[in-house]
C-alpha positions in Angstrom: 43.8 17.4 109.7 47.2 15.9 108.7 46.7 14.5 104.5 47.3 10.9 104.3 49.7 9.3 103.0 49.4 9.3 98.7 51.3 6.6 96.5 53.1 6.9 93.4 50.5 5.3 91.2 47.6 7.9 92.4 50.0 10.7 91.0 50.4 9.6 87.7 47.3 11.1 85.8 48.4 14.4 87.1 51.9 14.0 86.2 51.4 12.8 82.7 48.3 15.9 82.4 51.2 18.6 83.8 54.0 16.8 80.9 55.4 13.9 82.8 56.6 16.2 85.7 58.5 15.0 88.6 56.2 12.9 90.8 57.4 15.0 93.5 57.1 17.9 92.4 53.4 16.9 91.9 53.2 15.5 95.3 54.2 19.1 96.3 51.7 21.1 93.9 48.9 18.6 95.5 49.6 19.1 99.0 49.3 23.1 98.5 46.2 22.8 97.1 44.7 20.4 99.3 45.3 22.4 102.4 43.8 25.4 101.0 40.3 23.4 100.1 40.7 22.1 103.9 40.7 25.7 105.4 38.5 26.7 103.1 34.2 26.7 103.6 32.2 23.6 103.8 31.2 21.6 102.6 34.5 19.8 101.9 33.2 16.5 100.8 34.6 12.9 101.3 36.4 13.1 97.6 38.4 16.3 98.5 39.3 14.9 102.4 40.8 11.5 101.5 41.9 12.7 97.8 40.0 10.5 95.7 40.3 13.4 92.6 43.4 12.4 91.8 42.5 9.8 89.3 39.9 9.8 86.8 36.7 8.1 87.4 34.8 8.4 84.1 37.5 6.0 82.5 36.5 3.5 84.9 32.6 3.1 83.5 31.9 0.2 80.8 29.6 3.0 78.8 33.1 5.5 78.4 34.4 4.2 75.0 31.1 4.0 73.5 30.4 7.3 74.8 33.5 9.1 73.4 32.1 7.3 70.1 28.6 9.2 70.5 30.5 12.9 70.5 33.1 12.2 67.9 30.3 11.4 65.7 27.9 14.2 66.6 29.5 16.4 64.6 32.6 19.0 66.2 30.8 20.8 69.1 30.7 23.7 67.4 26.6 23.8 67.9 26.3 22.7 71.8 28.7 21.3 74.0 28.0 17.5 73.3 29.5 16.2 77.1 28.2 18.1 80.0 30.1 16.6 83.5 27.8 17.7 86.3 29.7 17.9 89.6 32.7 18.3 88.0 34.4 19.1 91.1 38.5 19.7 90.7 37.8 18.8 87.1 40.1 15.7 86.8 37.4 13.4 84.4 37.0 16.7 81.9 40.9 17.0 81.9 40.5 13.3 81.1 38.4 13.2 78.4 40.6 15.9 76.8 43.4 13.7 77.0 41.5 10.8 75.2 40.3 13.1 72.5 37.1 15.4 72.9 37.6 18.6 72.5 36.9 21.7 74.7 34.3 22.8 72.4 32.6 19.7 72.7 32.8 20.2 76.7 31.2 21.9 79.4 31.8 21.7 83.1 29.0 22.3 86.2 28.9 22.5 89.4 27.4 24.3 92.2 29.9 26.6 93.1 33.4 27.6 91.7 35.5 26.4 94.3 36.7 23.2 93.6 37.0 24.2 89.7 39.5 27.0 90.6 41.4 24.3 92.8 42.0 22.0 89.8 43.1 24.9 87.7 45.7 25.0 90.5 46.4 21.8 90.7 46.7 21.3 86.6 48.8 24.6 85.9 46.0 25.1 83.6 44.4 28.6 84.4 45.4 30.0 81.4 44.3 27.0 79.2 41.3 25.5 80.9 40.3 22.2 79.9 36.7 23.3 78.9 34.1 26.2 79.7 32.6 25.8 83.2 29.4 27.3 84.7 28.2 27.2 88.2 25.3 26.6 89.7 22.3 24.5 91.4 21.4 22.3 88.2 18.2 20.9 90.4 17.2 24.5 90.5 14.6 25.3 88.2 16.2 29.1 88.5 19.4 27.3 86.5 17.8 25.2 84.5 14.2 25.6 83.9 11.7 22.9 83.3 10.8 22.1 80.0 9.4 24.8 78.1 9.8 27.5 80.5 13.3 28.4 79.9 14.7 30.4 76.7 14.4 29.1 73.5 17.1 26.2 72.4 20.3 27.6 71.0 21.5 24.4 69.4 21.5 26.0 66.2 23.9 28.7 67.3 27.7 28.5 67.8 29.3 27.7 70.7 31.1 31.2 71.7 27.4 32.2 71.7 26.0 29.4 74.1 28.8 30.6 76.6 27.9 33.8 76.2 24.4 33.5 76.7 24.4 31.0 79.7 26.9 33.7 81.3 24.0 36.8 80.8 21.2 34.5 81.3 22.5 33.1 84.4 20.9 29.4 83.7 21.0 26.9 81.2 17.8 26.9 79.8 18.9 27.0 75.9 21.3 23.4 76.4 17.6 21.8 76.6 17.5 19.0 74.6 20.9 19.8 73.3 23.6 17.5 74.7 24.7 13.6 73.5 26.0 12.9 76.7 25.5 13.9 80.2 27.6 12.4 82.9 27.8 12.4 86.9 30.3 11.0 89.4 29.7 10.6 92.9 26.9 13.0 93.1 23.8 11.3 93.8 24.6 10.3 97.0 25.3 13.8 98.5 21.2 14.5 98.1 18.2 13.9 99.7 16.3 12.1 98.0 13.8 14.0 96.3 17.0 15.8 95.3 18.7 13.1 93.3 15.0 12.8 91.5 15.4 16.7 90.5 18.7 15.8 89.1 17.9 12.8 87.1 15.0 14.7 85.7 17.5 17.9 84.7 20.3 15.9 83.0 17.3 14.4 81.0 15.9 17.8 80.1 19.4 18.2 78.9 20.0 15.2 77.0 18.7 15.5 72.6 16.7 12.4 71.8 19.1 9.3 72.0 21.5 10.9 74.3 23.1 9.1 77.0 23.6 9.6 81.4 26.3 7.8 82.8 27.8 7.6 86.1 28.4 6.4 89.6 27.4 6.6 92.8 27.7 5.1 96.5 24.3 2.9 96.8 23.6 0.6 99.6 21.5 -3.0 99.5 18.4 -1.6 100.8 17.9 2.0 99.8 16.9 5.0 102.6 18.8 8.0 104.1 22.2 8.2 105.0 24.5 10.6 107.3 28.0 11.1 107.0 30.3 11.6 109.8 32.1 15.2 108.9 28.1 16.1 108.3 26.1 15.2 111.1 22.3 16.3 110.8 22.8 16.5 106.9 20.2 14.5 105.1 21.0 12.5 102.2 20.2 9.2 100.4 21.8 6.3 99.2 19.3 4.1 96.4 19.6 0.7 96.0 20.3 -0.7 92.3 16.9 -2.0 92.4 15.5 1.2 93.7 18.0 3.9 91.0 17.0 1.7 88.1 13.0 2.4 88.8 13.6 5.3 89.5 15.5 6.3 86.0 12.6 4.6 84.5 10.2 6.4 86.2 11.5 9.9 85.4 11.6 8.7 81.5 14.8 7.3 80.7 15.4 3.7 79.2 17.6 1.0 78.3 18.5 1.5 81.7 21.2 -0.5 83.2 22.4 -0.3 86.9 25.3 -2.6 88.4 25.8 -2.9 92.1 29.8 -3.5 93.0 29.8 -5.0 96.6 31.9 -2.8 99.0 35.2 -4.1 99.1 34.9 -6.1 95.9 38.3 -6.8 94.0 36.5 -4.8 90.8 38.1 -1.7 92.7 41.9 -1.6 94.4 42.0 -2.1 98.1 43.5 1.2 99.0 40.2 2.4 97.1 37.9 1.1 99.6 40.0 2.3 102.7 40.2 5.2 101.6 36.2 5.7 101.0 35.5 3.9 104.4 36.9 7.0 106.2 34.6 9.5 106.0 31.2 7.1 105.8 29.5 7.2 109.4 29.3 3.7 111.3 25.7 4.1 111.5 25.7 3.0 107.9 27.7 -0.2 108.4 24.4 -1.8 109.0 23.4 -1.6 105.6 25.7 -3.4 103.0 27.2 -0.5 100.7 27.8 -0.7 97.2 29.2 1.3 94.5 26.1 2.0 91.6 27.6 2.1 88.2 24.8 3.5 86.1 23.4 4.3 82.5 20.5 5.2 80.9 19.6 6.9 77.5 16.9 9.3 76.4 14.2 7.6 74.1 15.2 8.3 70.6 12.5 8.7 67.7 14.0 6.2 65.3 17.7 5.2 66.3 18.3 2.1 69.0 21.3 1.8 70.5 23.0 -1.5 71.8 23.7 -1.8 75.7 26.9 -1.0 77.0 28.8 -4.0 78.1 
C-alpha cells in the first residue's frame, strides 16, 4: 500500500512538537514510521492507514479548555494522574496537551498494546523524554481494571512515582479508581462491539473521582446497529446513534450528558478530513447516514455542579 499524498498543513503539529523542524524533514521521519506500522501486525486501524494521527483531535472538542481548567485546578498531579487518554494510539493528543500546559505528572497514557505508543515516540524524537507515563492493556477487562471494589485499595493519597510503580507490579489499574478529573477517548468507541463500548463507558467511570469529566469522539451513524469495515471483514463492531450514546451514558451512571451529531461531510470539519475517513469505511455502511459523535458526560458530584460545555 503506497501512503497518500500528505499536505503541508497536516505537518505542522509535528513540526512545531520536534522545534519547528523542516517540514520535510518531517515528511521524511513520518513516512519511515508509517511503513513500519503497515508491515507490522494487525490490526492497523483506519487512523494509522490514511494518517489521521498527525494532528490533534482533543483540541478540536468544545469541553477541551474547560477541561484543561479542571486539572490545573486539581492541585499538581503529584497524587494521581488527573488526565487519563485511553486509546492513546501514537500519542499525538497527550503530546498536545503537554504543549498547552498539563504536565506529565498530571498524565497517563493507555492503550491495548504498545505498538502504536512506541511509533509516536518515533515519530516525536521523544523516546528519551516521553510525553507522559503509558500503560497497556485491555481497559474493558476486568483483569486491568477491576470492578468496583474488587481491585486494590485507591492510591490517591500516594505520590505519583508510586502509582507507576504499582500499576507496573500489579499489572492493572485497580488503585486509579475513583481517582482521575478527566478521562478522555478519541475514535475508540466505534472499533467495539457493542457490549464492548458499554464495558468501556462503565470503566472510564470507575476511573473518574466524583465530578470528573469523559470527553471524546467517535464515528456514530443516524440509526445505531453494527458496523464492518472494509480492511476487517467478519470483525464486529458498532456504531451508536447520538440518541442511542447519550442513553446509554445515562444508563451506565453518568450525567449532564451532552452528545452532538456532526453530519458526514459537514463544513464543521475540512473536506480533505472526510475523504480521507471515507476510505477505509465499507460501502455497506453508506446506507446509513454517518456522523461524527462529539461527546461529554461527568460523574455525579456530591456537592459541586458544573456548567455545560458550550
Amino acid at each position: 500500500m503506497e501512503p497518500r499524498n500528505v499536505d503541508d498543513k497536516e505537518l505542522e503539529f509535528m513540526a512545531q512538537y520536534l522545534g519547528n523542524q523542516d517540514l520535510a524533514a518531517v515528511k521524511g521521519r513520518l513516512l519511515l514510521v508509517w511503513r513500519q506500522l503497515m508491515a507490522g501486525p494487525p490490526p492497523i486501524y483506519g487512523c494509522i492507514r490514511e494518517m489521521l494521527f498527525l494532528e490533534p483531535k482533543l483540541r478540536m472538542h468544545p469541553c477541551y479548555s474547560q477541561a484543561l481548567q479542571l486539572v490545573s485546578g486539581a492541585g499538581d498531579g503529584t497524587t494521581a494522574p488527573l488526565w487519563v487518554d485511553i486509546g492513546c494510539a501514537v500519542g499525538t493528543d497527550v503530546r498536545a496537551l503537554r504543549m498547552d500546559g498539563v504536565g506529565a505528572n498530571q498524565l497517563l497514557a493507555i492503550d491495548v498494546t504498545p505498538t502504536f505508543w512506541n511509533a509516536g515516540l518515533q515519530l516525536f524524537g521523544d523516546a528519551d523524554h516521553p510525553p507522559c507515563p503509558a500503560v497497556f492493556g485491555d481497559i474493558t477487562s476486568d483483569a486491568f481494571l477491576p470492578p468496583a471494589g474488587a481491585g486494590p485499595v485507591s492510591m490517591a493519597c500516594q505520590p505519583f512515582t508510586a502509582l507507576a510503580q504499582e500499576a507496573a507490579k500489579a499489572g492493572n489499574l485497580g488503585h486509579l479508581v475513583g481517582a482521575v478529573q478527566v478521562a478522555s477517548s478519541v475514535a475508540v468507541l466505534h472499533v467495539l462491539p457493542e457490549e464492548g463500548v458499554t464495558k468501556l463507558l462503565t470503566k472510564m467511570l470507575l476511573l473518574l473521582r466524583p465530578g470528573g469529566l469523559l470527553l471524546g469522539n467517535a464515528m456514530g451513524a443516524d440509526s445505531p446497529g453494527d458496523w464492518e469495515v472494509a480492511y476487517h471483514p467478519g470483525q464486529r463492531r458498532y456504531l451508536h446513534s447520538a440518541g442511542s450514546l447519550h442513553k446509554e451514558l445515562q444508563r451506565v451512571g453518568y450525567e449532564r450528558v451532552l452528545v452532538e451529531a456532526i453530519p458526514w461531510g459537514s463544513e464543521a470539519m475540512p473536506a480533505e478530513f472526510w475523504g480521507r475517513i471515507n476510505s477505509h469505511v465499507g460501502q455497506e455502511n453508506m446506507l446509513r447516514a454517518r456522523q461524527i459523535l462529539v461527546f461529554s458526560a461527568w460523574k455525579p458530584a456530591a456537592a459541586r455542579v458544573f456548567a455545560h460545555c458550550r
